[in-house]
C-alpha positions as CSV (number, residue, x, y, z in Angstrom):
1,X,42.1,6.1,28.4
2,X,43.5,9.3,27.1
3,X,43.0,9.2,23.3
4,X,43.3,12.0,20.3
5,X,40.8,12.1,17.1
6,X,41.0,12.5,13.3
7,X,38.3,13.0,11.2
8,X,38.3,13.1,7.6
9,X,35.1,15.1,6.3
10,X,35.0,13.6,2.4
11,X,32.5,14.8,-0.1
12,X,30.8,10.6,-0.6
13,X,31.9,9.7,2.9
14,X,33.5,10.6,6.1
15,X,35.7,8.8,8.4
16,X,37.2,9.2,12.2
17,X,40.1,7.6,13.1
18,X,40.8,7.3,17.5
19,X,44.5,6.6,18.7
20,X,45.4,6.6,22.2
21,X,48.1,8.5,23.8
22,X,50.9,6.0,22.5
23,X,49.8,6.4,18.9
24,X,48.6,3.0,18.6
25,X,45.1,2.8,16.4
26,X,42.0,1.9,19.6
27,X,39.3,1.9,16.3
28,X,37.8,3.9,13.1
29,X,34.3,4.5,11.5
30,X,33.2,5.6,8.6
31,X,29.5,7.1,7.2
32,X,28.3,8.4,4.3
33,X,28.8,12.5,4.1
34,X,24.9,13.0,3.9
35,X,23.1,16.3,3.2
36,X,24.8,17.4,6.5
37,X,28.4,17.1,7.0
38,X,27.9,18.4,10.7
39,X,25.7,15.1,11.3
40,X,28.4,13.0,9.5
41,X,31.1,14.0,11.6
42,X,29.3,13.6,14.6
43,X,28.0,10.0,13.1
44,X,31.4,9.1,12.0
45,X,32.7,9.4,15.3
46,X,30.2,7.9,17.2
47,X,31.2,4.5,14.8
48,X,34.6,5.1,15.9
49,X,33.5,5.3,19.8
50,X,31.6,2.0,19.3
51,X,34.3,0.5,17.6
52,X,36.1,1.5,20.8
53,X,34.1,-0.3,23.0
54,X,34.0,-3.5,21.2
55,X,37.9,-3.1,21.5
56,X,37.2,-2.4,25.1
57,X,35.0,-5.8,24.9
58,X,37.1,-7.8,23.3
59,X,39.8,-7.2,25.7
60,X,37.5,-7.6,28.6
61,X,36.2,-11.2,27.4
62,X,38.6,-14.1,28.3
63,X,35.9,-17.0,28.9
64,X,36.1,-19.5,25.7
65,X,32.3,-20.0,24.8
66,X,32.3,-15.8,25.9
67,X,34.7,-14.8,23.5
68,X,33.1,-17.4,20.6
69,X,29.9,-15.4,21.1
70,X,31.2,-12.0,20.2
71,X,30.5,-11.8,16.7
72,X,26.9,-12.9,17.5
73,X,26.9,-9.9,20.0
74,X,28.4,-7.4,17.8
75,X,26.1,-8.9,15.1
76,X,23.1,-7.9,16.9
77,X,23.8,-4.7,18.7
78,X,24.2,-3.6,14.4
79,X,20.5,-4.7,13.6
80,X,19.3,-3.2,16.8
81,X,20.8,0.2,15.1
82,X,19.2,-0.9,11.5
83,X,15.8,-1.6,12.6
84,X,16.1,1.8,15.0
85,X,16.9,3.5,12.0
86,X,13.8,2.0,10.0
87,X,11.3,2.9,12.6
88,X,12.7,6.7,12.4
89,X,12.4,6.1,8.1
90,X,8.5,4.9,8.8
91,X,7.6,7.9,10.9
92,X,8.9,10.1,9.1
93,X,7.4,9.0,5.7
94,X,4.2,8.9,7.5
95,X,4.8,12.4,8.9
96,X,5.0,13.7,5.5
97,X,2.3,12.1,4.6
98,X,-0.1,14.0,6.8
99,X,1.5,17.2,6.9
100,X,1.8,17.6,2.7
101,X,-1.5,18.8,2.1
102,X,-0.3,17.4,-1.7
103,X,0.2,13.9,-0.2
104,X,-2.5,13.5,2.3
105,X,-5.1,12.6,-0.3
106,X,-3.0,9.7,-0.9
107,X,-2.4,8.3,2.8
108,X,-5.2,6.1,2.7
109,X,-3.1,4.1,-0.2
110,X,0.1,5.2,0.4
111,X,0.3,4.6,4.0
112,X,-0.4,0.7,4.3
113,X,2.2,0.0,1.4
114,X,5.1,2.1,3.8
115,X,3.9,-0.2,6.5
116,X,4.4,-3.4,4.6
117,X,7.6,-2.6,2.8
118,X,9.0,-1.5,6.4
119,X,8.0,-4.4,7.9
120,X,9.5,-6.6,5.0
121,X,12.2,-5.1,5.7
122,X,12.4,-5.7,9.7
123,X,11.1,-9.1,9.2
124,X,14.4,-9.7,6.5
125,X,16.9,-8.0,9.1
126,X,17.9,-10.6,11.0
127,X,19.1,-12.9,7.8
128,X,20.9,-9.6,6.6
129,X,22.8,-9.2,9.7
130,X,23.4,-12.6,10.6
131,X,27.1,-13.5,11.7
132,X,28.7,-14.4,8.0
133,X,26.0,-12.7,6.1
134,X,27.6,-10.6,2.9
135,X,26.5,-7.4,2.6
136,X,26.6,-5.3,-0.1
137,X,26.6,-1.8,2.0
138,X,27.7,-0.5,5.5
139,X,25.2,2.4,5.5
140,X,21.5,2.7,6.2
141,X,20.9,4.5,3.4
142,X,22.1,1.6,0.7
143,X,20.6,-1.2,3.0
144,X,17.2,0.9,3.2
145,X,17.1,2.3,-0.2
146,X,17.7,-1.7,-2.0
147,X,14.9,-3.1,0.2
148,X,12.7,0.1,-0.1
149,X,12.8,-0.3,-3.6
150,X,12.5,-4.2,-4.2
151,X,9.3,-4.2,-1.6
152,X,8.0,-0.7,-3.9
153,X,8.7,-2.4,-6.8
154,X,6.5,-5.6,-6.0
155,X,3.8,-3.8,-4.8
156,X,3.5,-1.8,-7.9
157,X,3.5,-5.0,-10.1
158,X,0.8,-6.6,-8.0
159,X,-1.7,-3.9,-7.9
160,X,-0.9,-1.8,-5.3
161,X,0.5,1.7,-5.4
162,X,3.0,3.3,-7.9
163,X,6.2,2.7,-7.9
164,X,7.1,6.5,-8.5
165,X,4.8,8.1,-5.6
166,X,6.7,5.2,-3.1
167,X,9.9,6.1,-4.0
168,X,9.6,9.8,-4.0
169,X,8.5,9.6,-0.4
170,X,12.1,7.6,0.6
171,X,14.1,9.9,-1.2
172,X,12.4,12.3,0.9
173,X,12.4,11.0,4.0
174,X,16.2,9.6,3.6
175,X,17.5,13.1,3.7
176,X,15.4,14.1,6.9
177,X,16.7,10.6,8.5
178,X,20.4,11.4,8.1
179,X,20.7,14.8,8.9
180,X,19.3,14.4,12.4
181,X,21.7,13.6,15.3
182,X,20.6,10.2,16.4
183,X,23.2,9.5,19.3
184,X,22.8,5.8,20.5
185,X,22.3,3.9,24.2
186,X,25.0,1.3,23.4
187,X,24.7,-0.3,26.4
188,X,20.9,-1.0,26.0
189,X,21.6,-2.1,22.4
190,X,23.9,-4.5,23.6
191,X,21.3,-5.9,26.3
192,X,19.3,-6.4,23.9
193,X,21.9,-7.9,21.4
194,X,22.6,-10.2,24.1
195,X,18.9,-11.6,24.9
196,X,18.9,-12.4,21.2
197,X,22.3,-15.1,21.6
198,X,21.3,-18.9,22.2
199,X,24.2,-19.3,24.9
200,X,23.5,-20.2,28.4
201,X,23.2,-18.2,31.5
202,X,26.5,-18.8,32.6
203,X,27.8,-17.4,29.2
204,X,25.2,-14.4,29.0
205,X,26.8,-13.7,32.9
206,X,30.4,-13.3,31.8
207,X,29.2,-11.2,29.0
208,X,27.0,-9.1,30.8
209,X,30.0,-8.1,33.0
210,X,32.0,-7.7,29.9
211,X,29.8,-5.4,28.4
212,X,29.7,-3.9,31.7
213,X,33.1,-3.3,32.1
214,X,33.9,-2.2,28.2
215,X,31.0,0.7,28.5
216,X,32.5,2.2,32.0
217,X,36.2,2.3,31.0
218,X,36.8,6.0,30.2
219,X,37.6,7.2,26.9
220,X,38.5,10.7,27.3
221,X,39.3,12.5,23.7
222,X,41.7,15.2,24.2
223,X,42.9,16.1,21.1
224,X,41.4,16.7,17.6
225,X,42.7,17.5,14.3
226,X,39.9,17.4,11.1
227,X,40.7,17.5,7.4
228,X,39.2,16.0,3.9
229,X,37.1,18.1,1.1
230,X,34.5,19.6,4.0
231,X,36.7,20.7,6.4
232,X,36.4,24.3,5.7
233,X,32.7,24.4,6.4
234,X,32.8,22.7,9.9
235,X,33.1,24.9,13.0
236,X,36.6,22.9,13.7
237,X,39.3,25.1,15.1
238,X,41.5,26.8,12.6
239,X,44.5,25.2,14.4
240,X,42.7,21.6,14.4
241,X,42.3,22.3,10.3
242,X,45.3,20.2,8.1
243,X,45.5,19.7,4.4
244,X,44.2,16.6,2.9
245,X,47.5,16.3,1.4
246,X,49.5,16.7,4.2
247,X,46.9,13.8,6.1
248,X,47.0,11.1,3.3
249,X,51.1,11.3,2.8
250,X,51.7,10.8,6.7
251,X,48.6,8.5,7.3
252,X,49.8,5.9,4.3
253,X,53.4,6.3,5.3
254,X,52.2,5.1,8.8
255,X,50.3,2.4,7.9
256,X,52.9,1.3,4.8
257,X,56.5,2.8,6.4
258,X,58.2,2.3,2.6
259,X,55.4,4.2,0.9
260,X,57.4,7.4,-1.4
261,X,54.4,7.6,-3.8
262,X,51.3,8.1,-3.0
263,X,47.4,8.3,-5.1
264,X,44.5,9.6,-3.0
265,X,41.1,9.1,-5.6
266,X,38.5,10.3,-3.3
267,X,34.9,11.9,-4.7
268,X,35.9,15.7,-5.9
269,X,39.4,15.2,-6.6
270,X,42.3,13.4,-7.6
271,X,45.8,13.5,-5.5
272,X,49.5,12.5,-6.6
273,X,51.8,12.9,-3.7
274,X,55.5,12.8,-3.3
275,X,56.9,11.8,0.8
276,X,60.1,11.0,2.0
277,X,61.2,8.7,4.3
278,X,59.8,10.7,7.0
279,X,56.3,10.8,5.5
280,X,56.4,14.4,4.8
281,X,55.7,15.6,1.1
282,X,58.1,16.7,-0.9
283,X,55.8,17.4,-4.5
284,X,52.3,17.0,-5.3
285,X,49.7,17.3,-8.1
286,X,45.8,17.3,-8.3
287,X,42.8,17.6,-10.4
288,X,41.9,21.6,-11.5
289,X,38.9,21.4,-13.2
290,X,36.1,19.4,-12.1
291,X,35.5,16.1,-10.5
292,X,35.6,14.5,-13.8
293,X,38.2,10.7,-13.0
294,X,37.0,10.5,-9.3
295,X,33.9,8.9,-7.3
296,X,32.1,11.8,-8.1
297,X,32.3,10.8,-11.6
298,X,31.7,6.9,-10.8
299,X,28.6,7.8,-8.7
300,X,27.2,9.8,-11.3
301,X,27.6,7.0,-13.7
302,X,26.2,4.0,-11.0
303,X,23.2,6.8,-11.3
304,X,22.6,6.7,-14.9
305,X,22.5,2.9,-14.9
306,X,20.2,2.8,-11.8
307,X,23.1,1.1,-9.7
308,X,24.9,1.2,-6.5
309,X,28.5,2.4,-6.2
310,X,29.6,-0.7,-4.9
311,X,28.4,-2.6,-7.7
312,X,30.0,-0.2,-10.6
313,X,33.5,-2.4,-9.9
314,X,32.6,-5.9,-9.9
315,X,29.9,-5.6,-13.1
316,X,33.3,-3.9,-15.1
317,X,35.1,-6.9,-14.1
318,X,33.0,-8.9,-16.2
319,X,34.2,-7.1,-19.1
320,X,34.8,-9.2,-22.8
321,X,36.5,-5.9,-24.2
322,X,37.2,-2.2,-22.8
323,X,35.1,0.4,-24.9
324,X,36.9,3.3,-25.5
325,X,35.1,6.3,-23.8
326,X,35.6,9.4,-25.2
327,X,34.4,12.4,-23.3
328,X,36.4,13.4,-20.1
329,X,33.6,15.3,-18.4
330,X,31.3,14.0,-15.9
331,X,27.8,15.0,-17.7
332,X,29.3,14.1,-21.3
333,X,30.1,10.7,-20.1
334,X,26.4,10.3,-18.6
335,X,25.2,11.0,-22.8
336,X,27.5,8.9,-24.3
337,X,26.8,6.1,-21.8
338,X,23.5,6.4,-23.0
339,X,24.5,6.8,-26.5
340,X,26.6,3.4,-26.2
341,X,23.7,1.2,-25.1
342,X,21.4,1.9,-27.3
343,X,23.8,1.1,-29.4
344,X,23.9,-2.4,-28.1
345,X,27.1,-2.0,-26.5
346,X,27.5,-3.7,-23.4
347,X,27.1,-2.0,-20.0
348,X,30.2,-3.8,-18.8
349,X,32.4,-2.9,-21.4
350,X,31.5,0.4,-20.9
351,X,31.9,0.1,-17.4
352,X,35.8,-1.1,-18.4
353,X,36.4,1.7,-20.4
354,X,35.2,4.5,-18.1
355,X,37.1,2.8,-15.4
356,X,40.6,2.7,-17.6
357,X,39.7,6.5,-18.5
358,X,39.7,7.5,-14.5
359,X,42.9,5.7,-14.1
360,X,44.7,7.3,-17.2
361,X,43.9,10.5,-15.8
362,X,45.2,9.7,-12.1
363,X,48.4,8.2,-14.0
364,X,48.8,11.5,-15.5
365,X,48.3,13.5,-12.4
366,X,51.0,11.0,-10.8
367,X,53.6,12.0,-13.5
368,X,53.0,15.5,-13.1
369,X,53.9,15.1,-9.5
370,X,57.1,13.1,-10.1
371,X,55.7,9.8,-11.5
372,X,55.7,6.5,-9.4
373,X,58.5,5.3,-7.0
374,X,58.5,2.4,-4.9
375,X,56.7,1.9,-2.6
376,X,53.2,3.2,-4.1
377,X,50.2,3.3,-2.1
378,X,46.6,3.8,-3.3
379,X,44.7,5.7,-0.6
380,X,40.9,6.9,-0.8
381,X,37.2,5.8,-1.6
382,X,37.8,4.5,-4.9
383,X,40.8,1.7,-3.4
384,X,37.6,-0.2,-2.5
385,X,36.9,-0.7,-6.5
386,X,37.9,-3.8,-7.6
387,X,38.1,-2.6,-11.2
388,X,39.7,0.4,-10.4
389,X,42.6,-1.4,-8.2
390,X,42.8,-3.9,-11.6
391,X,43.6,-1.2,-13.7
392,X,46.1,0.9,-11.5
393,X,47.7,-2.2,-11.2
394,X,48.5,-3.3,-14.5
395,X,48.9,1.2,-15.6
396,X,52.1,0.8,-12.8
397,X,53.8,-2.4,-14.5
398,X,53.7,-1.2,-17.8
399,X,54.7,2.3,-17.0
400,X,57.1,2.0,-14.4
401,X,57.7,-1.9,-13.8
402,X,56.5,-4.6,-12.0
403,X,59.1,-4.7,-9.4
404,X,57.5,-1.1,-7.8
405,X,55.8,-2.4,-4.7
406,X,51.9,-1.7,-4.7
407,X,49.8,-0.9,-1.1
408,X,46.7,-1.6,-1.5
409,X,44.1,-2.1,0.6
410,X,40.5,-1.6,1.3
411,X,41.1,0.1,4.7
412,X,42.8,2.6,3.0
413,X,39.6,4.6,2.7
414,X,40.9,5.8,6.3
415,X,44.8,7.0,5.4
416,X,43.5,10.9,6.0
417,X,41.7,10.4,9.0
418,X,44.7,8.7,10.1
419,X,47.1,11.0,9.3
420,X,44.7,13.8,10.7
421,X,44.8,11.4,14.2
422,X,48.4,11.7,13.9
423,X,48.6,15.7,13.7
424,X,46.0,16.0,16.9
425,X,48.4,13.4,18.5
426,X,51.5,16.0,17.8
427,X,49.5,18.9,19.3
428,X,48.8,16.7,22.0
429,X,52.5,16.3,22.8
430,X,53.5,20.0,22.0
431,X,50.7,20.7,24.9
432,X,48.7,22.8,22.4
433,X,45.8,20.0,22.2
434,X,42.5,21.3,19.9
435,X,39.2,20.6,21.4
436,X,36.2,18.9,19.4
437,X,34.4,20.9,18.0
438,X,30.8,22.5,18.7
439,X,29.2,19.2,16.1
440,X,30.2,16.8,18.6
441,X,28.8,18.5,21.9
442,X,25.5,19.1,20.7
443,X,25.3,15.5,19.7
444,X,26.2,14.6,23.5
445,X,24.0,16.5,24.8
446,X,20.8,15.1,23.2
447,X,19.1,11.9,25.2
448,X,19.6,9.1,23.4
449,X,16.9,6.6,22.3
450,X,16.9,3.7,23.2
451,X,16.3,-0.1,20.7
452,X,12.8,-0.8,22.9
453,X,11.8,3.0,22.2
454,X,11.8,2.3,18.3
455,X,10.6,-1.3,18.9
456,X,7.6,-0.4,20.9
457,X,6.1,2.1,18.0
458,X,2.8,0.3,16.7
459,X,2.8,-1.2,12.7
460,X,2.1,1.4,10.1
461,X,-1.9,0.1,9.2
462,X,-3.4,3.1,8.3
C-alpha cells in the first residue's frame, strides 16, 4: 500500500496522521513532544505504523473466536512495549547511579528501592493493561511517573529511602528514556502478546497467520508534509513545511465538512480561524504574547498542585462556584493559585475559574477573527478537557446562540496532522511528493530490541 504522512510536531504532544493513496485515513498516533522533538516525530509515527498494522490485522482476521481475541492481542502487544520501556527506565536509573560519583555513595540504598518500585510496577502491568482497563494516560511517562511515585512514596513512609533522592533519579532518567530512538520488533511483540491469550491452538493458528500476513503487507510512505509549533526545528523539507493554520482549517473541514469556524487551543498558542466551504481560510487570529489561556498554562497550573494534566478537567468539574481569577499570565496565576488556597478557597473552584479565564480569552481571539459561524469546531490538545469543552459550550450559546452547531470531539487532537496528511497527499498527486525526513531514517536503521531482550535482564538487587 502506497500511503502519504502528516505529522504534527506540537509543543505538549505530537501526532502522525497515515492516509493512503485514495485519501481515506489507514491510522494515527500520538506521543508526548519530549525533550526531543526529533525522537517524537520518529515515535509518533512509529504509533501510526502500528496502528497500521492492526488495521492490516483487523482486516486479515475473519475467524469468529479470531476476531473476538483481538483486543486481548492488541492489549498485550501494549504491555509488552510498557514493561520494555520500564526495563530501559531501571537501567538507566541504575546507570546513573554508578556513574554519578555524587550518587554512588547512595547505591547500596538507593538501588534495591529502584528495583522494588520497578518490579511493583511490572508485577501491576498486566491489571493496567488488561482489555477494559481505564487508564488515566497513553504515554510511558504518566503511567511510569504515577506508579514511580506511589511505590517512592511508600517506601519513604515505611523506612526506606527518601522520597526526594527517588524521585530525582526518575525525573532524570525519564528524560534520557524518551529522547532515545527505541524502534520496536512488532512482530515479536505480537508473538509474545499472543502466548499470553487463553484461546486454543486452533485460534492462536488463524492468528498467527494473521499477524503474519498484517506485518508483510507493504506500507510504502511516499509522501510527507510536517507542521505544528516545532516544525521549524526539524530537518523536514522546506516544501514538506505547512502552517499550522492552514493544517487545522482543512483537517477539521475534512473530518466535519460544514465546519466555517474553527478554535485550535494547543500548548503555546491560541488559534481562531475562518474557512469556507472549501476548507481554505479566509481570516484568522491568534495569541501575541505568551502562552498565557493554552495547555501551556494548564500544565503549569496541574504542576503547582502536584497533578496530571488529565486530571486538571474532571477535578474543575466538581466545582460549587467559579472563583474569579484575576491575573492573565502564566507565572501570576501559579501565585495567586497559591494565594487562593491558603486562603481556604477550594482547589476546584479555582480550577473553574482559571478554566472560564482560558476560554474568555479564546472567545476573544474568535471575535477578533470574525466571531463564531456555524458550524464551529474545537480542534487541539485542550478539546480533550472536559471542563474546558463545558465552558466553550455554554461561552457559544450565550454569545452567538444555541442553534450554531458545535464539533467536538476528543480525536480532534489530530485535525493538524490531518490536514498536514492531506497537503503531502496533494504533492503526491501534483508528482512533487516530499520525502521523510533524515528523523525517520535514522530510526530505521537502528536494530530493534526485542520484548525477551528487556524481559531476560536480571531484577535490580543490588
Amino acid at each position: 500500500m502506497k500511503c502519504v504522512v502528516g505529522i504534527d510536531l506540537g509543543s505538549t504532544t505530537t501526532k502522525a496522521v497515515i492516509l493512503d493513496e485514495a485519501g481515506r485515513q489507514v491510522s494515527r498516533g500520538i506521543t508526548n513532544s519530549r525533550s526531543n522533538y526529533g525522537v517524537a516525530c520518529a515515535a509518533a509515527l512509529a504509533e501510526a505504523r502500528t496502528a497500521a498494522r492492526f488495521s492490516f490485522l483487523d482486516r486479515a482476521t475473519s475467524d469468529p473466536d479470531a476476531r473476538a481475541a483481538l483486543p486481548g492481542l492488541l492489549s498485550g502487544f501494549r504491555l509488552g512495549l510498557y514493561l520494555g520501556e520500564l526495563g530501559a527506565l531501571r537501567d538507566t536509573i541504575l546507570s546513573e547511579l554508578d556513574r554519578n560519583l555524587a550518587r554512588r555513595a547512595q547505591r547500596a540504598s538507593l538501588g534495591p528501592a529502584v528495583g522494588s518500585i520497578i518490579e511493583e510496577a511490572e508485577r501491576d502491568a498486566p491489571a493496567l493493561f488488561a482489555v477494559g482497563a481505564p487508564r488515566k494516560s497513553e504515554f510511558f511517562r504518566d503511567l511510569a511517573g504515577a506508579a514511580f511515585v506511589a511505590s517512592a512514596e511508600t517506601l519513604a513512609r515505611n523506612g526506606g529511602p527518601p522520597f526526594e533522592p527517588l524521585v530525582a533519579l526518575y525525573d532524570r532518567a525519564i528524560l534520557e528514556v524518551e529522547t532515545r530512538l527505541r524502534p520496536r520488533d512488532e512482530r515479536a511483540l505480537l508473538r509474545s502478546a499472543l502466548a499470553r491469550l487463553d484461546v486454543g491452538a486452533e485460534t492462536a493458528a488463524r492468528l498467527s497467520r494473521a499477524i503474519d500476513a498484517a506485518l508483510d503487507e507493504p506500507l510504502d510512505e511516499v509522501a510527507f508534509a510536517g507542521t505544528g509549533y516545532g516544525r521549524q526545528t526539524l530537518p523536514f523539507p522546506k516544501a514538506a513545511v505547512r502552517s499550522e493554520i492552514l493544517c487545522h482549517g482543512r483537517g477539521a473541514h475534512r473530518t466535519f465538512p460544514g465546519t466555517r469556524t474553527v478554535l485550535d487551543v494547543g500548548g503555546q498558542d491560541t488559534k481562531g480561524i475562518q474557512v469556507d466551504e472549501h476548507g481554505v481560510v479566509t481570516s484568522f487570529q491568534m495569541n501575541d504574547r505568551c502562552a498565557a489561556g493554552c495547555g501551556r498554562y494548564l500544565g503549569y497550573i496541574a504542576d503547582e498542585l502536584g497533578l496530571g494534566l488529565h486530571e486538571l478537567g474532571p477535578l474543575a468539574l466538581q466545582a460549587t462556584r467559579v472563583v474569579q481569577v484575576n491575573s492573565t499570565c502564566t507565572v501570576f496565576a501559579g501565585a495567586e493559585l497559591r494565594e487562593r488556597l491558603a486562603l481556604g478557597q477550594r482547589r476546584e473552584d479555582i480550577l473553574a475559574g482559571l478554566h472560564r479565564g482560558i476560554m474568555l480569552r479564546a472567545m476573544s481571539i474568535l471575535a477578533r477573527s470574525g466571531g463564531v459561524t456555524n458550524e464551529f469546531t474545537f480542534t487541539g490538545g485542550v478539546c480533550r478537557n472536559p471542563m474546558a469543552v463545558k465552558l466553550l459550550r455554554e461561552l457559544i450559546a450565550e454569545g452567538y446562540g444555541a442553534e450554531i452547531t458545535v464539533n467536538i470531539d476528543p480525536d480532534s487532537i489530530f485535525m493538524g496532522a490531518l490536514g498536514a496528511a492531506m497537503y503531502a497527499l496533494d504533492d503526491l498527486r501534483a508528482d512533487s511528493p516530499q520525502l521523510l525526513p533524515s528523523f525517520t531514517q535514522v530510526a530505521d536503521a537502528q536494530p530493534p530490541p526485542t520484548e525477551s531482550a528487556f524481559m531476560e535482564r536480571p531484577a535490580c538487587h543490588t
